[in-house]
VOGU-3710 file (C-alpha; in Angstrom, 3 decimals, decimal comma):
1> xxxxxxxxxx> 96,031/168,379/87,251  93,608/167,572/90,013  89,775/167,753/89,996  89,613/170,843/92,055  92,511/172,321/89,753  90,167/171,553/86,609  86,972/172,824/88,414  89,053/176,075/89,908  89,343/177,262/86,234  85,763/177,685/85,511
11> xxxxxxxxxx> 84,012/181,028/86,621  82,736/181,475/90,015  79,907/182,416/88,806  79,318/179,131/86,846  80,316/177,103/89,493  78,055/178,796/91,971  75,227/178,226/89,162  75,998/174,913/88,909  76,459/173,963/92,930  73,574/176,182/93,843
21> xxxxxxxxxx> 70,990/175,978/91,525  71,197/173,538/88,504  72,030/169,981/90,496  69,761/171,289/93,367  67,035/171,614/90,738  67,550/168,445/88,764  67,762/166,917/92,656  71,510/165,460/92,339  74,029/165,387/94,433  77,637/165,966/92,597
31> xxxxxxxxxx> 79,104/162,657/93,744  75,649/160,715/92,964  76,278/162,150/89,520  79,958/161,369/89,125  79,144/157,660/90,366  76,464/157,491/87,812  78,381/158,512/84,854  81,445/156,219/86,392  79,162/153,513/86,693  77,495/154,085/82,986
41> xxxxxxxxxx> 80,766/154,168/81,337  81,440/150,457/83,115  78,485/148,899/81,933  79,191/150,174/78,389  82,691/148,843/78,040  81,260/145,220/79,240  78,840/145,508/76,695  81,543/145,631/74,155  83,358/142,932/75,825  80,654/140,337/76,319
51> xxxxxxxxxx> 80,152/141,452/72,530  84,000/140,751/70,905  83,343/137,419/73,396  86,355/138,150/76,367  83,682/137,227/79,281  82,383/134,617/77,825  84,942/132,277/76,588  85,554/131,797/80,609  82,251/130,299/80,756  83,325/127,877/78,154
61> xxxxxxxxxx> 86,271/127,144/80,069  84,584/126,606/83,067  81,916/124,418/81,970  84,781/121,946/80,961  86,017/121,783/84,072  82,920/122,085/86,321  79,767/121,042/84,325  76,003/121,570/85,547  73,253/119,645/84,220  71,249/122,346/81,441
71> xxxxxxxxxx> 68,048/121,814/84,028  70,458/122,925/86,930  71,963/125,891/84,684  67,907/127,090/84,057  67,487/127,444/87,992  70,497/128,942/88,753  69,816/131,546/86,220  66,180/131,818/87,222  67,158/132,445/90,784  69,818/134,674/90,749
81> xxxxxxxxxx> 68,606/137,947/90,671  66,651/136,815/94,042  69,913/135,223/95,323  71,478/138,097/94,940  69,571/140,280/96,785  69,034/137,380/99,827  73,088/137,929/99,843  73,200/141,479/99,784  71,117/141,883/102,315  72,960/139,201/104,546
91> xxxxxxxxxx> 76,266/140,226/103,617  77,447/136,915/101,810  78,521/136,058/98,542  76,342/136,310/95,897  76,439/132,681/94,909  76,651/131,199/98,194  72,940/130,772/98,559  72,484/128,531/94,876  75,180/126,694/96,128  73,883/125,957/99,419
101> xxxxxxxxxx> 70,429/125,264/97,670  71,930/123,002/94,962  74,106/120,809/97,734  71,216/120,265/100,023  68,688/119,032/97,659  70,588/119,329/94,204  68,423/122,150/92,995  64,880/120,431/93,051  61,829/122,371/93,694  61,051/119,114/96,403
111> xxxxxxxxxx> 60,736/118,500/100,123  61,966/115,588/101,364  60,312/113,103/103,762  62,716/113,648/106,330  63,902/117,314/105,866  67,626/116,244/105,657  67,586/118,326/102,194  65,937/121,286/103,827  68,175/123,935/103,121  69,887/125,309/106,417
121> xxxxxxxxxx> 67,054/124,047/108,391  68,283/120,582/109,685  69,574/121,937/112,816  67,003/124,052/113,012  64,376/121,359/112,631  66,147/118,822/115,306  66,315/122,164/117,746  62,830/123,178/117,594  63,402/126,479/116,698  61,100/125,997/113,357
131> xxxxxxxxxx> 59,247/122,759/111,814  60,164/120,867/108,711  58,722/122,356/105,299  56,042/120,139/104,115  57,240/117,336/102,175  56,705/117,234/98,103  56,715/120,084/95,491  57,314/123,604/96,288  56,405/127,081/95,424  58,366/129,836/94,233
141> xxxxxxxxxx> 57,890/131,467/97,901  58,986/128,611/99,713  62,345/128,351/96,767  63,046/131,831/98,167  62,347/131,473/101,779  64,687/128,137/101,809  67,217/130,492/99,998  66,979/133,189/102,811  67,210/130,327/105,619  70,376/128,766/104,007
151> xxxxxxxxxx> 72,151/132,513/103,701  71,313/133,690/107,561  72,540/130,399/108,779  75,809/130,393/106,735  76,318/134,374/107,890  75,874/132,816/111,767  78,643/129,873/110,960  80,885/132,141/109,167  80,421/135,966/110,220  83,356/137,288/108,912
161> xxxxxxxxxx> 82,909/136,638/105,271  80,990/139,816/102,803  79,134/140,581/99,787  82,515/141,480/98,327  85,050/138,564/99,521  86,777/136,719/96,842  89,388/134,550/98,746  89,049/131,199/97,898  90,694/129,924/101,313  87,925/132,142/103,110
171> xxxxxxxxxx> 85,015/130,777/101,209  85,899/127,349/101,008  86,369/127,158/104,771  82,937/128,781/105,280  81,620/126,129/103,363  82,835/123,644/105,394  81,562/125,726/108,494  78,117/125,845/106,860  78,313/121,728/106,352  80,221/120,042/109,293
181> xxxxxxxxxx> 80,146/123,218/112,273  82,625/126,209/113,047  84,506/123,755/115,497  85,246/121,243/112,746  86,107/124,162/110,379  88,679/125,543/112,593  90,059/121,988/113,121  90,111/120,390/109,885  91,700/121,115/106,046  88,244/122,143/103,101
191> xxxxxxxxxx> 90,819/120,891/100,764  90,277/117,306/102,188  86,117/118,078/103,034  83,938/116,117/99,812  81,176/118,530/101,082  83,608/121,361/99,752  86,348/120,282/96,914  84,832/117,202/94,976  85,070/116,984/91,735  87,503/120,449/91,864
201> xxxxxxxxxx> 90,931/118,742/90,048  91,885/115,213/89,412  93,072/115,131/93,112  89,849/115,320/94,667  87,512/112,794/92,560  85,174/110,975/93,825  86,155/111,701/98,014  84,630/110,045/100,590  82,112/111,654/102,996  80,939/111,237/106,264
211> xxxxxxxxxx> 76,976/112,599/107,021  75,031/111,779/110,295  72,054/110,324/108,386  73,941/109,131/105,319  76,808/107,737/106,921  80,206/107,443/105,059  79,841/107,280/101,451  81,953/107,849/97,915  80,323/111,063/96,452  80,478/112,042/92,382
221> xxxxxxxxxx> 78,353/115,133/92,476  80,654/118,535/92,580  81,629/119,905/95,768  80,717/123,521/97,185  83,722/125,572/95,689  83,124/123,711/92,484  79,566/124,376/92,164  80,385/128,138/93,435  82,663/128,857/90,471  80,724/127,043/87,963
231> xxxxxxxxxx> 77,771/129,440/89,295  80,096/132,673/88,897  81,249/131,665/85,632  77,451/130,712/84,551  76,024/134,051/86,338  78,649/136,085/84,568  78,442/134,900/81,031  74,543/134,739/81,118  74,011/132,357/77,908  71,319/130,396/77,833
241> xxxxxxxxxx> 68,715/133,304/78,957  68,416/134,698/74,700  65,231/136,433/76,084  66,823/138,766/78,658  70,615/138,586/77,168  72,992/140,294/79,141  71,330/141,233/82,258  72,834/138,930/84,710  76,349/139,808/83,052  75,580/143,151/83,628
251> xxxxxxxxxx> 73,853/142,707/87,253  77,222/140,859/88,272  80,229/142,444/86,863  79,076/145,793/86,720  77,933/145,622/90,202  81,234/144,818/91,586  82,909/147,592/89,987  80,176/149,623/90,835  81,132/148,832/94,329  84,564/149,351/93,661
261> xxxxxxxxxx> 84,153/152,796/92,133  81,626/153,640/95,044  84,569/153,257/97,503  87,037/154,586/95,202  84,988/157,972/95,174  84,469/157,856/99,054  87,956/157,684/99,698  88,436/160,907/97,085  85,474/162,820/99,074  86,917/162,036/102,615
271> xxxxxxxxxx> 89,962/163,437/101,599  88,372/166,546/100,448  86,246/167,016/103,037  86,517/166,598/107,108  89,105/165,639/109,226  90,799/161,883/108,090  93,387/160,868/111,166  94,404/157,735/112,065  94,642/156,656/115,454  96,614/153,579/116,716
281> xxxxxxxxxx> 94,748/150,570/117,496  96,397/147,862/119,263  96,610/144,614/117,235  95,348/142,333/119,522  92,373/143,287/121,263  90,278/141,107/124,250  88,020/143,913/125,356  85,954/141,989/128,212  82,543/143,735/127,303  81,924/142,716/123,529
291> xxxxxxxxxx> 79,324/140,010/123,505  76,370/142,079/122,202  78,773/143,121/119,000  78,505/141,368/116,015  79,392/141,754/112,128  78,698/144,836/109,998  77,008/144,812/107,268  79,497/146,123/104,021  77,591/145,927/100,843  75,473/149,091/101,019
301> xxxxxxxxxx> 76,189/152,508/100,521  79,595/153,684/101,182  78,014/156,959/101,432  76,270/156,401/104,133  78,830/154,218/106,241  80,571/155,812/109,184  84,292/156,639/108,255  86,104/159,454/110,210  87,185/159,149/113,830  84,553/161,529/115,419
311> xxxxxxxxxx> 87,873/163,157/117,202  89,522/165,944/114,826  92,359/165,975/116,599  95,270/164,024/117,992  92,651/161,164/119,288  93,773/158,585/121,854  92,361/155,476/122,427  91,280/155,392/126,336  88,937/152,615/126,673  88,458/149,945/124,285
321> xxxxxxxxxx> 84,621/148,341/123,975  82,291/148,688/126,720  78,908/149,597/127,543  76,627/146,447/126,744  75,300/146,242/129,985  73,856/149,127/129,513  72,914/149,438/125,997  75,639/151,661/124,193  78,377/149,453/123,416  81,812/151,453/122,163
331> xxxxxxxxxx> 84,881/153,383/122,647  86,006/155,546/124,748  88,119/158,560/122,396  90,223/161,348/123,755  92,712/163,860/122,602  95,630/165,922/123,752  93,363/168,483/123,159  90,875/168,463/125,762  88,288/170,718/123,827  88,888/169,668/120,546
341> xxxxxxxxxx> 86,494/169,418/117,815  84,175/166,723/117,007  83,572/165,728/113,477  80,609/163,405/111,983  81,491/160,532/110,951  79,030/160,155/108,545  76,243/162,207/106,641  72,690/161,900/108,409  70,049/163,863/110,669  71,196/164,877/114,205
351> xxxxxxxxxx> 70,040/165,050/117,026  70,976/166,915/120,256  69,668/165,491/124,078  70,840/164,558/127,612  69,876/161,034/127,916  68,972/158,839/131,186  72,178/159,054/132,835  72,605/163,117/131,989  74,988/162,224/129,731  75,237/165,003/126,483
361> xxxxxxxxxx> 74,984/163,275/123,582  75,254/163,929/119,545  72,805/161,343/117,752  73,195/160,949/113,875  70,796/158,607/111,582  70,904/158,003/107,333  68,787/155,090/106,204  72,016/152,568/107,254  73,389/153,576/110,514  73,129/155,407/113,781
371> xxxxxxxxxx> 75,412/156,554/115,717  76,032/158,474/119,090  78,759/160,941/120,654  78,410/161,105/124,151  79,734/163,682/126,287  80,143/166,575/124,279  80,796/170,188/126,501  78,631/172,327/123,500  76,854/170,976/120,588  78,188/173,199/117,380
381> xxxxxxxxxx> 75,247/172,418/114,852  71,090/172,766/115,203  69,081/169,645/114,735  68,595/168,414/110,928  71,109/167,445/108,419  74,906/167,313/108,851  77,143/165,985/105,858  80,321/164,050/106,598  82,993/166,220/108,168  81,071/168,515/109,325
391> xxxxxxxxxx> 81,686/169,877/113,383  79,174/169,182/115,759  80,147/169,608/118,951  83,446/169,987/121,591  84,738/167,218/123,484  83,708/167,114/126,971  82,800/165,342/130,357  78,866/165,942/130,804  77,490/163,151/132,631  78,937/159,887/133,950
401> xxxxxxxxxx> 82,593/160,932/132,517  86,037/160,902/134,577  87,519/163,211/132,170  87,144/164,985/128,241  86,324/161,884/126,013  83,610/160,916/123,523  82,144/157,749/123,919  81,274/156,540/120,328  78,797/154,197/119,346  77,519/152,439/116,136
411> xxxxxxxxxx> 74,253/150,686/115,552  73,788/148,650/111,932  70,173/149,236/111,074  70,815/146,453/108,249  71,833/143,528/110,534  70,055/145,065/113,560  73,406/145,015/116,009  75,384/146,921/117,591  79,058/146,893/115,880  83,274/147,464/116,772
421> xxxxxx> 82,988/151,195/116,063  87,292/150,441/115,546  86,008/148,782/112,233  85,029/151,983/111,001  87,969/153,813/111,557  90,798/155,487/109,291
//
C-alpha cells in the first residue's frame, strides 16, 4: 500500500485539519517532518550500534593497519567538526582538509621558515597572490584559515569530486592532483605517488618521493589515502573524546544517511508532484561557450536544488550552453508543443520582468540557487512563492528568440558560478 493509499483512508476532514491548520501552526512543512523523524530514527539505531560495539571494532581494525600518533588522533578529533563544515561548504570530502593539514606540516600548530608546510599556500606564496603565514606557533584562527586554504585549492585541482564521493580511485587521484598538479595527475598512476599510497599495504612501504625543495627522498610517514581512512575510521568511532562521547559518530554517519534519506524523499516528492521527463542529452558534449561554468555545489539541501526540466512537455534540446558573453550562460529548451507549459524547477520566490534585451523572463530564488526562464509568451503565476512543479508561464519567443524556446539558466549562490543547467536534469 502506498503513502497516498494509507493517507487516502483518513477523513477529509482530518487531513484538511492536519494540511491546513495543525503543521501550518506548529510551522512544518510535511516533508521537513518526515525527514526529521527519518533522520531521528537513524541516529537512534547508531546509538545502539556504537553501543553492542559494530562501529567501533573498525576503528580497531584500522588503527592496526594505519596508526596515528595519540597527539595526532587529539587534533584530528579537535578539528573535525570545523573540517567538516570547511568541506561542506567547498564541496569536498569531509576528511580531505585534516589530511591535507596533517601531510603539509604533520599536524603541528607551526609555521615554517620557509612556508613549504603552509597548507595549500606554496603556490600561492611563489605566485604572489597572498604572503607566507608568519613563521612559529599558531592560533586556532590561523589552524582554520590554513584548513579553508588547503580545501579551496584542492576543489580548484580536482573540481569534480563532492561532499558525498566515496570512490577510492577518485580521491586518491585528487590527492595526487592536490600534491604534484592536474597535468601530472592525468599522466601518472596514485598507486605509485608516496605523496598518496605510503604506508597503505606491504607493497607500498617506505616509496620514494620526489619534492622541488626536498628533492628525492625514502618517506615512512603514511600517505594521503592512508591518513584519509585512518581519519574516517578515527572520526567515525569517536573514542578518545569520553567528554563529548558519540558526537562525531553521530555528526558523521548519521549525516550521510541523512543525506541519503534527504534525496531518497526528493525523489518520492518529485514523483508526486510536477512534471518529471527526461530529455536526451547527447553523451559527448563540446559546447564552444562554457568557460564561465564551473562545478555545483551538492551537499546542501536537496530541497532546494533545481530538478525538473522547466519544459512539461516533450522538451528538445535546441542549443546546448551559451550565453557567457553576455551574462546568462545555458540551454536553449523546446518542445513539439510550441505553447507548452513551463514548470519550476525548484521551490523559491519569483519574479516576473523584461530584461535589457526585452527578453520575458521567469526569475526564481531559495537561499541556494537562482534561476531564469527566458522567453516565456504569458507568465501563469503572480510574484511570491512557487513550490516545485508548479506552472509559471507558456513557452514563447519574446525578445531576441528565432522561435518558442526557454532559455534556462542556473546560478549557485554557494560557489558563486554559473553552472551546466544539463546537470540538473531528470
Amino acid at each position: 500500500m502506498s503513502p497516498s493509499t494509507k493517507l487516502a483512508i483518513l477523513p477529509e476532514w482530518f487531513r484538511a485539519w492536519l494540511r491546513y491548520w495543525l503543521l501550518p501552526a506548529l510551522g512544518l512543512e510535511s516533508g521537513q517532518l518526515v525527514l526529521g523523524v527519518v533522520r531521528g530514527i537513524y541516529d537512534g539505531l547508531l546509538f545502539l550500534l556504537l553501543g553492542l560495539g559494530l562501529l567501533s571494532g573498525g576503528r580497531y581494525y584500522m588503527e592496526g593497519q594505519f596508526t596515528l600518533p595519540r597527539e595526532t588522533q587529539a587534533l584530528v578529533l579537535k578539528w573535525a567538526p570545523v573540517a567538516d563544515h570547511i568541506a561542506r561548504r567547498v564541496d569536498i570530502p569531509r576528511e580531505v582538509p585534516l589530511v591535507l593539514w596533517f601531510k603539509e606540516n604533520s599536524m603541528r600548530a607551526i609555521n615554517p621558515e620557509n612556508c613549504t608546510g603552509i597548507i595549500g599556500a606554496y603556490d600561492l606564496v611563489r605566485s604572489g597572490e597572498r604572503p607566507c603565514f608568519t613563521p612559529g606557533p599558531i592560533s586556532d584562527l590561523e589552524v582554520s584559515e590554513q584548513l579553508a586554504i588547503g580545501a579551496v585549492e584542492f576543489k580548484k585541482r580536482c573540481p569534480e569530486i563532492t561532499y558525498l564521493t566515496q570512490d577510492p580511485d577518485i580521491i586518491k587521484r585528487c590527492y595526487l592532483a592536490y600534491n604534484a598538479g592536474v597535468g601530472a595527475a592525468s599522466r601518472l598512476d596514485p598507486d605509485k605517488s608516496a605523496y598518496v599510497m605510503n604506508n597503505y599495504d606491504d607493497a607500498h612501504r617506505n616509496m620514494v618521493y620526489s619534492d622541488v625543495e626536498l628533492g628525492t627522498v625514502r618517506v615512512t610517514s603514511l600517505g594521503a589515502w592512508p591518513a584519509h581512512l585512518a581519519m574516517q575510521s578515527l572520526i567515525a568511532s569517536q573514542v578518545d573524546l569520553a567528554e563529548r562521547p558519540f558526537s562525531l559518530t553521530l555528526l558523521d554517519t548519521s549525516t550521510r544517511l541523512y543525506d541519503w534519506a534527504s534525496n531518497q524523499l526528493l525523489r518520492f516528492r518529485i514523483a508526486s508532484t510536477g512534471t518529471e521527463i527526461h530529455m536526451p542529452i547527447p553523451e559527448t558534449r563540446t559546447p564552444p561557450d562554457a568557460d564561465c561554468l564551473q562545478s555545483p555545489h551538492s551537499a546542501g539541501s536537496p530541497f532546494l536544488r533545481p530538478a525538473l526540466n522547466p519544459v512539461t512537455e516533450s522538451p528538445i534540446l535546441t542549443q546546448d550552453v551559451h550565453g557567457c558573453s553576455y551574462g546568462m550562460p545555458g540551454l536553449d529548451i523546446s518542445s513539439e508543443n510550441s505553447t507548452a507549459v513551463l514548470q519550476a524547477p525548484m521551490p523559491g520566490q519569483v519574479t516576473t520582468y523584461t530584461d535589457k534585451w526585452y527578453n520575458s523572463t521567469i526569475r526564481i530564488e531559495n537561499e541556494e540557487w537562482i534561476i531564469w526562464l527566458l522567453h516565456p509568451r504569458s507568465y501563469l503565476i503572480k510574484e511570491g512563492k512557487v513550490k516545485r512543479g508548479q506552472p509559471v508561464g507558456v513557452m514563447g519567443d519574446i525578445g531576441i528568440a528565432t522561435g518558442p524556446h526557454v532559455h534556462y539558466v542556473i546560478y549557485d549562490k554557494i560557489n558563486e558560478t554559473f553552472v551546466d543547467p544539463a546537470l540538473f536534469l531528470p
